[in-house]
C-alpha positions as MATLAB code, in Angstrom:
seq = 'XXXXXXXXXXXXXXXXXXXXXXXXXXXXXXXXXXXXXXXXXXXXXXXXXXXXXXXXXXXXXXXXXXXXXXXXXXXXXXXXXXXXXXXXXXXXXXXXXXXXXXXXXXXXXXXXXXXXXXXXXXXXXXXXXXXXXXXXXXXXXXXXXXXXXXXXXXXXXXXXXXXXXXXXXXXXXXXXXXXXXXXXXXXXXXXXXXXXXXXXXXXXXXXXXXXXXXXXXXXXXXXXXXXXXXXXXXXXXXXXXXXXXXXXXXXXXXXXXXXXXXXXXXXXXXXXXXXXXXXXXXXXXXXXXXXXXXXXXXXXXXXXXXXXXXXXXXXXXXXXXXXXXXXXXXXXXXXXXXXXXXXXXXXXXXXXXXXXXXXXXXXXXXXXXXXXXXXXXXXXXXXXXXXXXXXXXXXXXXXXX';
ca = [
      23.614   34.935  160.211;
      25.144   37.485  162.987;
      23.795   40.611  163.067;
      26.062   43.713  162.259;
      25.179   47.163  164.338;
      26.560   49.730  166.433;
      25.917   48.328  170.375;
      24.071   45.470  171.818;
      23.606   47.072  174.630;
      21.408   49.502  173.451;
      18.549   47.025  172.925;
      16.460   48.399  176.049;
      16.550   51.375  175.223;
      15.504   51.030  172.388;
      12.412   49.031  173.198;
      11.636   52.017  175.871;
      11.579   54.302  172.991;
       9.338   51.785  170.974;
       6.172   52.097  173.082;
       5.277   55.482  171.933;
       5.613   54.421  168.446;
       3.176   51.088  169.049;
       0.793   52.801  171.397;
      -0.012   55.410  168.361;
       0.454   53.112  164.821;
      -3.331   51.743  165.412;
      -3.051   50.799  161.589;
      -0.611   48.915  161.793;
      -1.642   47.105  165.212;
      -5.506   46.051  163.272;
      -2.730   44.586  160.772;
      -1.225   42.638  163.776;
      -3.622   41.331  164.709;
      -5.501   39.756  162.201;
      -1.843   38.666  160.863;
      -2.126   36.931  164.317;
      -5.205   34.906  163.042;
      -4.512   34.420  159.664;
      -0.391   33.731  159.807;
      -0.049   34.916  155.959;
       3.727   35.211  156.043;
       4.129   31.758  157.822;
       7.416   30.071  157.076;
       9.040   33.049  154.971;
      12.103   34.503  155.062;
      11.638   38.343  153.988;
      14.812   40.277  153.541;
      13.909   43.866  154.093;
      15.823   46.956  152.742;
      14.684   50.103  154.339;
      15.252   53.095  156.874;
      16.414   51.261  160.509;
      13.906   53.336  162.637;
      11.531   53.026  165.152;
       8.396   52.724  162.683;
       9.827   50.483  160.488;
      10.844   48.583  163.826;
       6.852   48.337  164.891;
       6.302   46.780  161.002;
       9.020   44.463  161.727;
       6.781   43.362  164.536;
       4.111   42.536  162.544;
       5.799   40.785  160.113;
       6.738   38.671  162.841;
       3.139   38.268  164.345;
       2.205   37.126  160.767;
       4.115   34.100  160.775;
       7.589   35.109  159.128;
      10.414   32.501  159.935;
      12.672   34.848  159.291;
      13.331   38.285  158.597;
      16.995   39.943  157.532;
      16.940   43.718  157.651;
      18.932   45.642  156.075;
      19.484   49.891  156.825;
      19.451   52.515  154.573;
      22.388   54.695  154.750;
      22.441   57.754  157.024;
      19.293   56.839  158.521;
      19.918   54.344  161.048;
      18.797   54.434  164.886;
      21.426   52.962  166.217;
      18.894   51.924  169.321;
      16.558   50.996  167.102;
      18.750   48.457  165.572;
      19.831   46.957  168.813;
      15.938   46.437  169.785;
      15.278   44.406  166.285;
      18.685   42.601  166.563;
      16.988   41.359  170.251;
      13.756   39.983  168.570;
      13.703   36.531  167.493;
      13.690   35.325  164.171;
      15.783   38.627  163.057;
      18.974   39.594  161.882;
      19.671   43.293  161.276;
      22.480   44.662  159.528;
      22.526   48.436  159.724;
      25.296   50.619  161.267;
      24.700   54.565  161.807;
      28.198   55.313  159.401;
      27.497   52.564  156.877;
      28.781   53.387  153.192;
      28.049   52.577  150.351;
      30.451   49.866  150.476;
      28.690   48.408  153.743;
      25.318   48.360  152.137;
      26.305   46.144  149.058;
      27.960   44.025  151.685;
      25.351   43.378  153.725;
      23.003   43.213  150.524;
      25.188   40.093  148.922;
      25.171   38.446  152.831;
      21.166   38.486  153.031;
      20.884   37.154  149.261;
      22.940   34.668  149.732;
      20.406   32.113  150.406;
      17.304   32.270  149.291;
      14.046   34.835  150.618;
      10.687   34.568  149.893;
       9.569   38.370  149.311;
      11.407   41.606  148.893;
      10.748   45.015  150.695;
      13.005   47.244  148.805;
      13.687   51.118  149.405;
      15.567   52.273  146.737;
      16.387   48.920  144.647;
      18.898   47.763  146.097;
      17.672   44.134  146.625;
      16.956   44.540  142.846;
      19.919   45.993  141.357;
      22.188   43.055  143.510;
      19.557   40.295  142.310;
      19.421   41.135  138.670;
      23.319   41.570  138.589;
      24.137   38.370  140.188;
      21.075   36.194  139.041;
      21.451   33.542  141.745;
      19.314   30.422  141.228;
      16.142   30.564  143.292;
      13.638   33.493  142.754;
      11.253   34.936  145.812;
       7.738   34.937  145.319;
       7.452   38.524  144.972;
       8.829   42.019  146.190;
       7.824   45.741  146.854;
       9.863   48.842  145.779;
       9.302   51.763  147.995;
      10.705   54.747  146.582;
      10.549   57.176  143.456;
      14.418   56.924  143.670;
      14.309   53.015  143.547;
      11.515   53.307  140.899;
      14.306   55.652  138.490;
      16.969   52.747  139.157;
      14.569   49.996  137.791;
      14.082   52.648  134.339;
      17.306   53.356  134.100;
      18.711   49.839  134.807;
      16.118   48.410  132.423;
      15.414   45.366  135.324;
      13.027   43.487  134.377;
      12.210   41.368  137.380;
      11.760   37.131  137.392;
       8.707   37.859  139.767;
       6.202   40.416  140.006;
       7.183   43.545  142.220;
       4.868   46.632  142.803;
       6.337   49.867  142.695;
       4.535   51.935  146.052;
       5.549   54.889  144.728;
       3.517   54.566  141.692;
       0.287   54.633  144.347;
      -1.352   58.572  143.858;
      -1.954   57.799  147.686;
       1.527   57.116  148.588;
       2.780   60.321  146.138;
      -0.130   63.179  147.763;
      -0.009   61.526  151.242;
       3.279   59.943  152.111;
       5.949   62.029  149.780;
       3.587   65.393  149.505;
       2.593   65.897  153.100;
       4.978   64.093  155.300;
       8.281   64.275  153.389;
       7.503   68.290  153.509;
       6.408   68.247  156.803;
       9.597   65.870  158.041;
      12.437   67.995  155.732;
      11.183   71.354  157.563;
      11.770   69.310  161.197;
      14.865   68.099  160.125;
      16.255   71.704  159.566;
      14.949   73.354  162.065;
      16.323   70.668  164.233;
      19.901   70.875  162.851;
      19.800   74.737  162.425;
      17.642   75.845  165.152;
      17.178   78.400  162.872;
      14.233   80.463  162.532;
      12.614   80.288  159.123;
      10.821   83.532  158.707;
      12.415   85.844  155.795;
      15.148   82.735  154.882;
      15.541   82.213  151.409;
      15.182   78.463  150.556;
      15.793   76.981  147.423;
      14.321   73.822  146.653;
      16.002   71.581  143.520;
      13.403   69.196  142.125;
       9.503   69.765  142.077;
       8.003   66.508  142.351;
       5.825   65.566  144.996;
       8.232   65.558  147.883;
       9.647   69.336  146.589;
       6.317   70.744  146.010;
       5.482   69.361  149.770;
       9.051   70.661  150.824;
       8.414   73.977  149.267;
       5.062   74.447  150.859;
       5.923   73.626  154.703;
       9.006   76.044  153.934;
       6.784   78.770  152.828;
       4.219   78.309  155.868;
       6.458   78.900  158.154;
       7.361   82.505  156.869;
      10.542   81.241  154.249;
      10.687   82.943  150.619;
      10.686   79.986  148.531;
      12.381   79.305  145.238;
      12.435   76.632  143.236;
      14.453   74.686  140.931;
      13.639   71.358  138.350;
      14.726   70.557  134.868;
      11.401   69.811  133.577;
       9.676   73.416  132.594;
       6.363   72.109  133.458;
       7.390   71.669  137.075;
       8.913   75.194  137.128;
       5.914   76.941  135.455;
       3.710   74.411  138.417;
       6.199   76.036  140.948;
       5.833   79.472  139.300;
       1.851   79.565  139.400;
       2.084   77.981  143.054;
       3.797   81.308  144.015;
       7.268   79.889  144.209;
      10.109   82.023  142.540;
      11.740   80.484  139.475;
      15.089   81.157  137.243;
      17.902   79.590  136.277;
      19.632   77.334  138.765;
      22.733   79.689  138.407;
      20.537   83.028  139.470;
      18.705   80.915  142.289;
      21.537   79.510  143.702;
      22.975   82.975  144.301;
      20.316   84.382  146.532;
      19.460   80.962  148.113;
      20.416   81.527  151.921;
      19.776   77.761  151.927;
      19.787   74.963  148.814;
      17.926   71.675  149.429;
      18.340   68.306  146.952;
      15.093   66.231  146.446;
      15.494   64.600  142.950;
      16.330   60.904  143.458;
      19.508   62.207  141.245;
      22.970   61.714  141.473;
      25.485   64.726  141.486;
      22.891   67.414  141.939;
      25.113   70.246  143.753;
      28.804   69.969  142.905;
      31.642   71.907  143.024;
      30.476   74.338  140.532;
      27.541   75.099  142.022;
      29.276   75.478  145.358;
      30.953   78.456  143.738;
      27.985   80.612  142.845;
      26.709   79.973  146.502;
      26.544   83.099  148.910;
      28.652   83.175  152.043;
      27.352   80.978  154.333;
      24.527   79.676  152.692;
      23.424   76.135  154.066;
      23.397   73.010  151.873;
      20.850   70.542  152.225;
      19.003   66.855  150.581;
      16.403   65.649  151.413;
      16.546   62.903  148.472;
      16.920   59.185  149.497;
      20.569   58.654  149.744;
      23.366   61.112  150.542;
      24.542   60.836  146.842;
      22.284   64.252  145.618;
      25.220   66.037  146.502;
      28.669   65.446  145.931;
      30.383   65.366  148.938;
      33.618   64.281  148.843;
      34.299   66.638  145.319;
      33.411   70.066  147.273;
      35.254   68.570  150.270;
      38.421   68.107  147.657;
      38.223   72.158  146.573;
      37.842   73.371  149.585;
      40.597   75.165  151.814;
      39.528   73.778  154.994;
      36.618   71.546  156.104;
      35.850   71.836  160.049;
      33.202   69.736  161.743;
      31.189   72.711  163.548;
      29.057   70.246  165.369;
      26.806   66.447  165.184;
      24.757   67.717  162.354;
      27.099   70.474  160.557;
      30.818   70.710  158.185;
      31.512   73.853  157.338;
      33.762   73.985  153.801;
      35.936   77.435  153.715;
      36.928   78.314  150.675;
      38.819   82.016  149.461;
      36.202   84.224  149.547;
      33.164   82.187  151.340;
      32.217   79.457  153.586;
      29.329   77.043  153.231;
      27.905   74.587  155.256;
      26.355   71.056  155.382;
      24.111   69.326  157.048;
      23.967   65.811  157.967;
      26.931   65.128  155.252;
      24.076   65.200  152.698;
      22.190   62.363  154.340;
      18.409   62.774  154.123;
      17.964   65.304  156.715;
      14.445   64.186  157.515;
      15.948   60.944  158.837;
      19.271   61.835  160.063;
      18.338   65.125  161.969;
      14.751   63.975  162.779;
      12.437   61.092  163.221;
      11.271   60.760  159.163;
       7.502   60.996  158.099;
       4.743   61.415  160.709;
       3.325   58.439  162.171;
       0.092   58.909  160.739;
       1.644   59.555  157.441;
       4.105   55.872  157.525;
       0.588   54.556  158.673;
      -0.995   55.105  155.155;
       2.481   53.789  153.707;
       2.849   50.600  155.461;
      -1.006   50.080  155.018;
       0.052   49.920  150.921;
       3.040   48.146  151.890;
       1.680   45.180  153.408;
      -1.672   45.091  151.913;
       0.838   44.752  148.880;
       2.801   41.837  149.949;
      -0.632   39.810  150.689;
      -1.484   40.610  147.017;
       1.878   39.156  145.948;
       1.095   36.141  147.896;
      -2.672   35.220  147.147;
      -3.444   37.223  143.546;
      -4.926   34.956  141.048;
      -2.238   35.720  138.810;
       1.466   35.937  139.223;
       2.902   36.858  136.483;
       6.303   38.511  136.339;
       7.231   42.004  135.770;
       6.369   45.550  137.650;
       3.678   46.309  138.704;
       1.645   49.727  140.223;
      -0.333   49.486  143.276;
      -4.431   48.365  142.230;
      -6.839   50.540  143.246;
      -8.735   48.288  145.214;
      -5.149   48.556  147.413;
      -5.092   52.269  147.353;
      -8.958   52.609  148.303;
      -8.511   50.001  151.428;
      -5.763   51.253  152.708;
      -7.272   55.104  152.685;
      -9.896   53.059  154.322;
      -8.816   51.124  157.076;
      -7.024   54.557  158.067;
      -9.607   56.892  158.183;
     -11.600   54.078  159.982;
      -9.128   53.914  162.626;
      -8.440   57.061  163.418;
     -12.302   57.999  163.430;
     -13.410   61.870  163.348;
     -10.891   62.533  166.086;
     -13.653   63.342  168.355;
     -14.847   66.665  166.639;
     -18.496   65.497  166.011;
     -20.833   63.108  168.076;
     -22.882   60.907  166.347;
     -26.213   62.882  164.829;
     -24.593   66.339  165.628;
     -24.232   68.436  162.344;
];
């Protein structure tokens, strides 16, 4: 299988821009190299679906050091490095397909290519691996998969897929929900804007639209850094959460008034539309910060408007009678598109579940089909094995208080 991305000829740099990214993912590199030893991927093909970026490049790595024969991998949309992609496309035993304007379209495309023969295990970000293999039903089954995502987890519910193998759901882990979505999507959202806006933050009023773990973390980075905070979710027990957290609450109508910027994080389709657009202020900013670019609906507000002008890399600005808004990133996760995602230390914790996941998959006692949360004997390692290796950080000698 050829690999499909932007430039071959960016493969050096992007193994330049690797080394920071392997000289500080110690996690990942104990992983390496016991995977070295132990070879517990040996002879698989794994077809990954997930963000095309330099940390997901340095787990690639050590997929390879544990034996894989093959690995396909497959990018999100709107969050491929198109470097990045030209570095893994360079390693053996690995065929990328991940372009930096991919649709929709492209993704499915790529997804029926890499399941067109058969893979032993699944890394999926958002179920698409799942949603193409339960539709289609080809004749061979892989051992076993992973679903990343809260987004991918809604799909499977909604979907009613019931897998042929087991899968485990990371994003039912409390560690990957408090550590990964909590802390690092909030700390990784406020980057992303500040990196597309260069905006100061102090006195802005942001409105965040969903209050799960990734908008309380949103909200709370927002609010640190000086922002009045508001907060939006269908479920009254989040907005009561939000409203004892010190967040303002109200209708979406009255928030989205006052909101000098609106950001999506529900895992939702069709969040902000053209009706919403309308009881936006003058040049308010529009946001999402929710897996894929589908939290808003683009192309609708585009079709109202009276003009659409590209301002710059990261903004379109919609004009309309009385008001313009803008977007950022064309509704692509900002954290990813404007940034460089989650915190290294924070993907640490989340590959830790990811792989210590597969290797459960592989060698359980039991393997019977169906979803599956992370065990807690995962959850506790992999808390472990990080706080291990990253030590005290050199605050306290041994037998000082």
């Amino acid at each position: 299988m050829q690999s499909i991305i932007d430039d071959y000829s960016l493969a050096s740099a992007g193994e330049k821009r690797q080394k920071w990214y392997r000289e500080q993912m110690v996690v990942l590199e104990s992983f390496k190299r016991r995977f070295e030893i132990e070879k517990p991927f040996l002879g698989m093909k794994i077809v990954v679906c997930m963000h095309c970026e330099p940390k997901g490049a340095i787990r690639t790595e050590v997929l390879l050091a544990g034996g894989a024969s093959e690995i396909v991998f497959i990018g999100n949309l709107g969050s491929t490095k198109p470097d990045t992609a030209a570095y893994l496309a360079s390693l053996p035993r690995v065929t990328v397909l991940a372009k930096q304007a991919d649709t929709l379209d492209d993704l499915n495309k790529y997804v029926a290519l890499a399941l067109s023969d058969p893979a032993d295990l699944f890394m999926d970000n958002g179920a698409s691996l799942m949603q193409y293999y339960n539709s289609f039903k080809p004749h061979w089954k892989p051992r076993g998969g992973i679903e990343e995502t809260r987004s991918g987890q809604l799909i499977l519910d909604e979907q009613k897929i019931d897998p042929a193998f087991p899968l485990i759901v990371i994003d039912d882990s409390l560690v990957k929900r408090l550590i990964e979505n909590e802390v690092g999507v909030g700390q990784s959202v406020v980057d992303g804007f500040m990196r597309a806006t260069s905006m100061v933050l102090g006195g802005k009023k942001i409105l965040i639209i969903g209050y799960g773990y990734c908008g309380k973390g949103i909200a709370q980075r927002f609010r640190a850094m000086g922002a009045i905070t508001m907060v939006y979710d269908t479920d009254p027990l989040c907005r009561l959460k939000a409203k004892i957290e010190g967040h303002i609450t109200g209708t979406l109508s009255a928030l989205l008034r006052h909101a000098d910027a609106v950001v999506t994080v529900t895992g939702r389709n069709d969040i902000i539309g053209p009706t919403h657009v309308k009881m936006m202020k003058d040049r308010a900013i529009l946001f999402n910060a929710g897996h894929y670019n589908m939290e808003i609906s683009v192309q609708e507000i585009e079709n109202i408007a009276t003009r659409v002008e590209i301002i710059n890399d990261s903004t379109k600005r919609f004009s309309f009678d009385e008001k313009s808004i803008y977007l950022l990133q064309d509704g692509n996760p900002i954290n990813l598109s404007a940034a460089a995602g989650n915190p290294i230390e924070i993907m640490e914790v989340g590959y830790a579940l990811q792989l210590l996941s597969l290797e459960e998959l592989l060698f359980r006692e039991k393997s019977d089909n169906g979803i599956y949360a992370v065990p807690e004997h995962i959850n506790t390692l992999a808390c472990e094995m990080c706080l291990d290796a990253w030590g005290n950080f050199g605050l306290f000698e041994e037998g000082n208080p």
